[in-house]
Structures are given as structure tokens and as C-alpha cells.
C-alpha positions as CSV (number, residue, x, y, z in Angstrom):
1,X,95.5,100.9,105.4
2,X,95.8,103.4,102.6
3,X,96.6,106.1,105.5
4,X,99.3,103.9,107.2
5,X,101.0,103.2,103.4
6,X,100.5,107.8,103.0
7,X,102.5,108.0,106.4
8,X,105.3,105.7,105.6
9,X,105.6,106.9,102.2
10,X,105.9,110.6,104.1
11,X,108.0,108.9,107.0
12,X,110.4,107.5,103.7
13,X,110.8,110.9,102.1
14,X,111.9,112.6,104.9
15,X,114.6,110.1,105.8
16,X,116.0,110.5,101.7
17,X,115.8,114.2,102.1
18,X,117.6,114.0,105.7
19,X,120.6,111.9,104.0
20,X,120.7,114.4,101.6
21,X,120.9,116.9,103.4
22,X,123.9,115.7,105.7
23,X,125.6,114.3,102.4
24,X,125.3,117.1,100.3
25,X,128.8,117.8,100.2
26,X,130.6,114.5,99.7
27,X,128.0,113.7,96.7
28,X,128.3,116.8,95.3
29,X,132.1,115.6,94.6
30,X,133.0,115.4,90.8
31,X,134.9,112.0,90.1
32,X,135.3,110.6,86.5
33,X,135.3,107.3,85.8
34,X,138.3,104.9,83.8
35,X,138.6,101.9,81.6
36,X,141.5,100.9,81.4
37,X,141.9,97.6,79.5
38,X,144.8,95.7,76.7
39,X,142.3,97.1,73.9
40,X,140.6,99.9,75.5
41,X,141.5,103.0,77.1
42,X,138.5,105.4,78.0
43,X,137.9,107.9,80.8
44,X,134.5,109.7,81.1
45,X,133.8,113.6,82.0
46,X,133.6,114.8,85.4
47,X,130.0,113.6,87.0
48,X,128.8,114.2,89.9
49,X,127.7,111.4,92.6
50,X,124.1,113.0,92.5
51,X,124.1,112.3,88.8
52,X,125.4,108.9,89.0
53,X,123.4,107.4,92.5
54,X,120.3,109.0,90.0
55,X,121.3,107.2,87.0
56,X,121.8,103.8,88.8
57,X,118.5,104.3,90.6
58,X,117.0,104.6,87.3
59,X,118.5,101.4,85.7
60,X,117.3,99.7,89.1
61,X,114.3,100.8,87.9
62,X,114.1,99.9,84.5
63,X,115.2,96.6,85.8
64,X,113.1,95.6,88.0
65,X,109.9,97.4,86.2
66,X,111.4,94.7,83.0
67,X,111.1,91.5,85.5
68,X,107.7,93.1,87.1
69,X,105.9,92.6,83.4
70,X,107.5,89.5,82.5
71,X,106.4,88.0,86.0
72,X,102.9,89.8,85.0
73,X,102.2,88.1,82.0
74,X,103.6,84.7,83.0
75,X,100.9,84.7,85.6
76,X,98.3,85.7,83.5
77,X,99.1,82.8,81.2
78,X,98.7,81.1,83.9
79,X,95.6,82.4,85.3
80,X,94.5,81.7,82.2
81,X,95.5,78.0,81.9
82,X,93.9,77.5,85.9
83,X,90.6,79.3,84.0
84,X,90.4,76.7,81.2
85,X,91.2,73.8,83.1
86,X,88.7,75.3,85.8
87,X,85.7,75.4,83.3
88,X,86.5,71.6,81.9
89,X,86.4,70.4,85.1
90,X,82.6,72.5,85.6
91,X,81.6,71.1,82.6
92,X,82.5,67.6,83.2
93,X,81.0,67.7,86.6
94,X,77.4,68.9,84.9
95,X,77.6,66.5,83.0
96,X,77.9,63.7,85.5
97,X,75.0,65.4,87.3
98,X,72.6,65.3,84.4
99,X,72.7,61.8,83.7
100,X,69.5,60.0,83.1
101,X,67.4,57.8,86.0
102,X,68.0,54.3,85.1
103,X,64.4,53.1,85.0
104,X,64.8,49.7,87.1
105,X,63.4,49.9,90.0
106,X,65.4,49.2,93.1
107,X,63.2,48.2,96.5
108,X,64.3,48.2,99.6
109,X,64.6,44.7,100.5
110,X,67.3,44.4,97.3
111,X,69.2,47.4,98.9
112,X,69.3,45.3,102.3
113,X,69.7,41.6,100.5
114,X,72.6,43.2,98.7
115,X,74.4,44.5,101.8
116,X,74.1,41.8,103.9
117,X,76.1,40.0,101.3
């Protein structure tokens, strides 16, 4: 398994370094964004598309990585909650297993006698 994940993860790279390659040009393109509203008027410097696919990326990133240790600890709460209720239950059930012998006697002929009624 670790072997197949090495040569998909090389498989991967090449494709990203193939589109960049072929794409060079158009994302090395300089655009500059605008906002253009009632109460604000601001226009950014020249980027490039490299610098702003990277930055996005990034954010994605950040993102995503945010959710990842929320999700994370909400399952170790979780895990934690299972563990508890998990070792209730254990003791509980030793419990019911350690319970003394009654010291009546039953014979069989009760145990019969009482089923045939």
C-alpha cells in the first residue's frame, strides 16, 4: 500500500508540473484586481496568476487543515465519552457476575415440578 500511495503521489506531481508547463504563459499574465463599490473604490498591484492560484491554494489549506482539527477533537470527545460509557458498562457487568450463591438448595425434581407448571 505505502508503494501504490509513493507512485500516485509521483503519478500527481507530474500531471501539476505538465499543466504547468503547457500554461506557463497564460498564468504568467499580470491582472490586478478592483473593488468597485458606493463606499469603496480600491484596485490592487499587478499579480501574477501564479501568485494568486498559490495564495488560494494556501487559504484552501488553512481551511480545510481548520475543519480537519475541529473534526479531530470532536471525535476524541467522543472517543472519550464511548470509553467512559464503555467501562460503566464492564463494571456493571462484573458486578452482575460476582453475585453471591443463594444458599437454598434447588433439586432436580423442583426444577421439573416447576416447569411442568
Amino acid at each position: 500500500m505505502k508503494h501504490l500511495r509513493f507512485i500516485l503521489a509521483i503519478i500527481l506531481m507530474l500531471f501539476v508540473v505538465i499543466i504547468i508547463v503547457q500554461n506557463h504563459g497564460a498564468m504568467s499574465e499580470q491582472v490586478a484586481f478592483k473593488i468597485d463599490l458606493r463606499f469603496i473604490k480600491y484596485t490592487t498591484s499587478a499579480m501574477s496568476l501564479y501568485f494568486i492560484v498559490t495564495i488560494a491554494f494556501l487559504f484552501g489549506v488553512l481551511v480545510i487543515g481548520f475543519y480537519g482539527i475541529i473534526e479531530r477533537f470532536r471525535l476524541k470527545r467522543e472517543i472519550k465519552s464511548l470509553v467512559s460509557a464503555t467501562r460503566e458498562k464492564d463494571k456493571e457487568l462484573n458486578s452482575l457476575r460476582n453475585l453471591p450463591i443463594t444458599s437454598e438448595d434447588v433439586s432436580p425434581s423442583q426444577v421439573d415440578t416447576n416447569e411442568e407448571e
